[in-house]
C-alpha positions in Angstrom: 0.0 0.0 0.0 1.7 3.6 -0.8 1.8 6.8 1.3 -1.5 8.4 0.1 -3.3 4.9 0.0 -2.6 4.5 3.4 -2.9 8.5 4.5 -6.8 8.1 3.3 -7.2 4.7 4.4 -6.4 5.8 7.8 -8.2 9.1 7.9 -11.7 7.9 6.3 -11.3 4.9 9.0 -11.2 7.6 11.7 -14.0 9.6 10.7 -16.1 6.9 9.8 -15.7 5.0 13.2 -18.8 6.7 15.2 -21.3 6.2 12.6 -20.9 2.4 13.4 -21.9 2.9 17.1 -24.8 1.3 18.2 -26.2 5.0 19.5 -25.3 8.5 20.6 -25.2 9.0 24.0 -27.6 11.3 26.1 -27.2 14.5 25.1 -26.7 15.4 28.8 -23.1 13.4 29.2 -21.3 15.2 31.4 -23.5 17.9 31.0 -22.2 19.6 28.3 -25.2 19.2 26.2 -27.2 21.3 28.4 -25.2 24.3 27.6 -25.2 27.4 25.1 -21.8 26.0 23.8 -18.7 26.0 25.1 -15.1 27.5 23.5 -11.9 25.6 24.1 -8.5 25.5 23.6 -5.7 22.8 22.4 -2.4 22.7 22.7 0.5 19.9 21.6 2.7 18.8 19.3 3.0 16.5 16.0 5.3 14.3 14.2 5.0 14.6 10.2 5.7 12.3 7.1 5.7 13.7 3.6 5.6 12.7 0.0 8.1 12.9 -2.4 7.9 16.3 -4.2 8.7 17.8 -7.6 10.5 20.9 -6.9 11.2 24.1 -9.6 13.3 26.3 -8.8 13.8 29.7 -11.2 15.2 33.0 -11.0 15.2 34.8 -14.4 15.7 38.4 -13.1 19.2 38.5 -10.5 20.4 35.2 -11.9 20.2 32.8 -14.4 18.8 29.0 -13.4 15.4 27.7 -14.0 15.5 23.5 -12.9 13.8 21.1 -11.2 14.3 18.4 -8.6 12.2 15.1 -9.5 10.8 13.0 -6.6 12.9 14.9 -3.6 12.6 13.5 -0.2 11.9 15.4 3.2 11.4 15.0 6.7 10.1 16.7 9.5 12.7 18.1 12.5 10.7 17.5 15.7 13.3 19.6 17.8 11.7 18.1 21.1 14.8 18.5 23.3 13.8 20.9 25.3 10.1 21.5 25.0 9.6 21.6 29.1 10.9 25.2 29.0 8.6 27.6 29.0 11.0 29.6 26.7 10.8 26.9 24.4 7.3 25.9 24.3 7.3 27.2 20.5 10.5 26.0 19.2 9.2 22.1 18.7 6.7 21.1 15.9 3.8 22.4 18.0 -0.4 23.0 17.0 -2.6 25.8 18.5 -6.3 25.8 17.9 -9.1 28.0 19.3 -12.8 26.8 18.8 -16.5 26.7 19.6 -19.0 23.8 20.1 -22.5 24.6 19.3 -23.4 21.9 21.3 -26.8 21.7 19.1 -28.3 18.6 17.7 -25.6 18.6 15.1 -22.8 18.3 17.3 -20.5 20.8 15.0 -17.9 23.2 16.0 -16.0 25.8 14.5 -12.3 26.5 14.9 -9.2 28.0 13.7 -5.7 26.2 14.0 -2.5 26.6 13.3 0.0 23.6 12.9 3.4 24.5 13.2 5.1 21.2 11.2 8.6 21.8 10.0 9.5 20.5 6.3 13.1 19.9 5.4 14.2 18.3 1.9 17.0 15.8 3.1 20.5 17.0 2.3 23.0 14.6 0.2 20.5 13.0 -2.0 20.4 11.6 -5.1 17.6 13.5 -7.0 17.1 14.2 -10.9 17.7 17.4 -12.1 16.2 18.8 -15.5 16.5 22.2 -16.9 19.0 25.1 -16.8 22.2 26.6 -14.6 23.4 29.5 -16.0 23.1 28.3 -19.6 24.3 25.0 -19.2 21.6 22.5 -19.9 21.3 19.8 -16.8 19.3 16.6 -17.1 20.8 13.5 -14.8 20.9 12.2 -11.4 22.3 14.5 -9.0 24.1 14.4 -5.9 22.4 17.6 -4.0 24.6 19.1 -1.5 24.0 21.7 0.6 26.2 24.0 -1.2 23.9 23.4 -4.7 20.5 24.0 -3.0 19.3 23.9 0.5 15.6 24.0 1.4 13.8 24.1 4.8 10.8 25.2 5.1 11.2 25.2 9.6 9.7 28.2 11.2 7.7 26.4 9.3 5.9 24.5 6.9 2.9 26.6 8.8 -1.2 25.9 8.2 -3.1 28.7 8.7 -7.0 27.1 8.8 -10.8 27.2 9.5 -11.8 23.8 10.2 -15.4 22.4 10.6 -15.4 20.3 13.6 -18.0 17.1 14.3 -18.4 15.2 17.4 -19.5 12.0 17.9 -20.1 10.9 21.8 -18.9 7.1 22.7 -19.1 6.6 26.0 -19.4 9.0 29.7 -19.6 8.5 33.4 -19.5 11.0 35.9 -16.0 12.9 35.4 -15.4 11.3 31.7 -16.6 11.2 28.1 -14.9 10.1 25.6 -15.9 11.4 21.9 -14.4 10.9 18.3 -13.9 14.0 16.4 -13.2 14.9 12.3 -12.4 18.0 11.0 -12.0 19.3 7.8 -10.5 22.8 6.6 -8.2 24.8 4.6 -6.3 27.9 4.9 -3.1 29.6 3.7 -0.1 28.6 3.9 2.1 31.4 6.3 5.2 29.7 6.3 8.9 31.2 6.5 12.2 29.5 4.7 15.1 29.0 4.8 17.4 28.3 1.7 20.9 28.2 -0.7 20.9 28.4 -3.8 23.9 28.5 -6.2 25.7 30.0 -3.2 22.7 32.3 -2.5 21.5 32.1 1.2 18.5 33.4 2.4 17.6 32.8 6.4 13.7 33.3 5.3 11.1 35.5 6.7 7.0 34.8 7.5 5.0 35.4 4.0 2.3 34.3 2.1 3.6 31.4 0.3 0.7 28.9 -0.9 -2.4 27.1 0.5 -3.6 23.8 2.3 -6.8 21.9 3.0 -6.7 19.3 5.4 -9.0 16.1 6.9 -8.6 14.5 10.3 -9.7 12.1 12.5 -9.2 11.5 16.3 -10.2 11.1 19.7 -10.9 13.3 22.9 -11.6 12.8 26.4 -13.5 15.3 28.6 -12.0 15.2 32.2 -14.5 17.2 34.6 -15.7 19.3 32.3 -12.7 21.8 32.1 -10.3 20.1 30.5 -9.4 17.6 28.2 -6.6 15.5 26.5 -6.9 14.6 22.6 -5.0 13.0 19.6 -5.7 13.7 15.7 -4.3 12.2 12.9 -4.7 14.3 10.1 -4.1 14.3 6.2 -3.1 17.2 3.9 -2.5 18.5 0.3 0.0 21.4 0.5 0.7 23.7 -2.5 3.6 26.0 -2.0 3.0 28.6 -5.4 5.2 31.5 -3.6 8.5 30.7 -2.2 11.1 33.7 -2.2 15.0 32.5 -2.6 17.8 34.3 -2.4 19.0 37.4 -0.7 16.8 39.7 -2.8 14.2 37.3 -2.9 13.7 37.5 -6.5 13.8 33.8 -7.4 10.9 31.7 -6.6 10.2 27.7 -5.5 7.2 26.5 -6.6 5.8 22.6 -5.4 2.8 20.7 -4.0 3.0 17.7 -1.9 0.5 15.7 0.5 1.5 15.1 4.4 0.8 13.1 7.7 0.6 14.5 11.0 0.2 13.0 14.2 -0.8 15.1 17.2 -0.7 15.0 20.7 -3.0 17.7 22.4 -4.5 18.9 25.7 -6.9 21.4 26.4 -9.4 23.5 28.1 -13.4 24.0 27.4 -14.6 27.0 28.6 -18.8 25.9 28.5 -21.2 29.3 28.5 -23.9 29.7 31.0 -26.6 27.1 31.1 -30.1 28.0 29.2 
């Protein structure tokens, strides 16, 4: 089975999983349905897998190269070394999402994330390069080093997203219910990278660089109302259309590519007052 196979497999199997339960539970579980709504906040962190990716990267205006990288392979840098500080909280692939239950009949939310994943096209590989270098016509398996061309998208391959949220209710007592959630959303793609090419570095800046949508499936437990611990796995189709190289950011990497994250998330609901 290949990556995307697998990625969609896994997703519609998660989203899918409460409309096999025998029945929803009272709307009164915990006591949540007897509210207005409730808002609540996540956060945690996420490991990511990626496709292989068809890169172009041009600049016709400061310099001369327009070429591509066939099939190039990244990884994610999870950077959890010191995640416990409070100064580093942000420094880790982490997510951050703000929301609101309706807590109607419907069971729908409404929310806006932002996953912080961190992309990083592995150094030293063997990729195929077509196209042009300064005139000279290149089209053969390449050795890409560092010193030829660098690209990290790390602070970071950032999603930007609305996300409409359904819960499904599986099982309560008095201080716990348990719930499966899916989402799905899209954004833009507010990401900041950091690249050489040809020699030219550029240590990246937060910009507008492309879009996403995303679908996810998962699980969260209530604990006494307040607070709550959760975990997502979630599928996406990233197109980066607008990403500046070089010092003067006049050249331009352009590629789409479809990733898997896996989060780990607690949280806080915030219910409004009762009817």
């Amino acid at each position: 089975m290949n990556f995307k196979s697998l990625l969609f497999s896994s997703l519609f199997f998660c989203l899918l999983q409460p409309v096999f339960a025998q029945q929803s539970l009272p709307e009164n579980s915990i006591k949540l349905g007897k509210r207005r709504g409730s808002f609540y906040f996540t956060w945690g962190y996420n490991r990511d897998w990626y496709t292989k990716s068809t890169i172009r990267f041009r600049n016709t205006t400061t310099d001369n190269y327009d070429f591509t990288f066939i099939d190039a392979k990244a990884h994610d840098s999870p950077d959890f070394a010191s995640f416990y500080k409070l100064t580093s909280l942000t420094i880790p692939q982490y997510d951050a999402n703000l929301g609101y239950f309706f807590n109607d009949k419907h069971d729908l939310g409404i929310e806006l994330s932002w996953d912080h994943l961190k992309y990083v096209v592995t150094d030293n590989q063997v990729i195929h390069v077509k196209g042009q270098i300064r005139e000279r016509p290149i089209d053969k398996d390449t050795l890409v080093t560092p010193d030829f061309v660098h690209l990290q998208h790390t602070n970071g391959n950032n999603y930007l997203m609305i996300n409409l949220v359904k819960r499904q209710k599986l099982w309560h007592s008095n201080a716990f219910q348990l719930s499966a959630i899916g989402k799905v959303g899209a954004g833009p793609l507010i990401s900041y990278t950091i690249s050489t090419v040809l020699g030219n570095e550029d240590p990246g800046y937060f910009h507008y660089h492309g879009v996403v949508a995303a679908l996810s499936g998962g699980f969260k437990l209530d604990i006494l109302k307040y607070f709550f611990l959760q975990t997502d796995l979630q599928g996406a189709w990233v197109d980066y259309t607008n990403t500046k190289l070089g010092a003067d950011h006049q050249g331009l990497a352009t590629h789409h590519f479809y990733s898997l994250q896996y989060k780990y998330l607690f949280g806080f609901n915030f219910p409004l007052s009762n009817r």
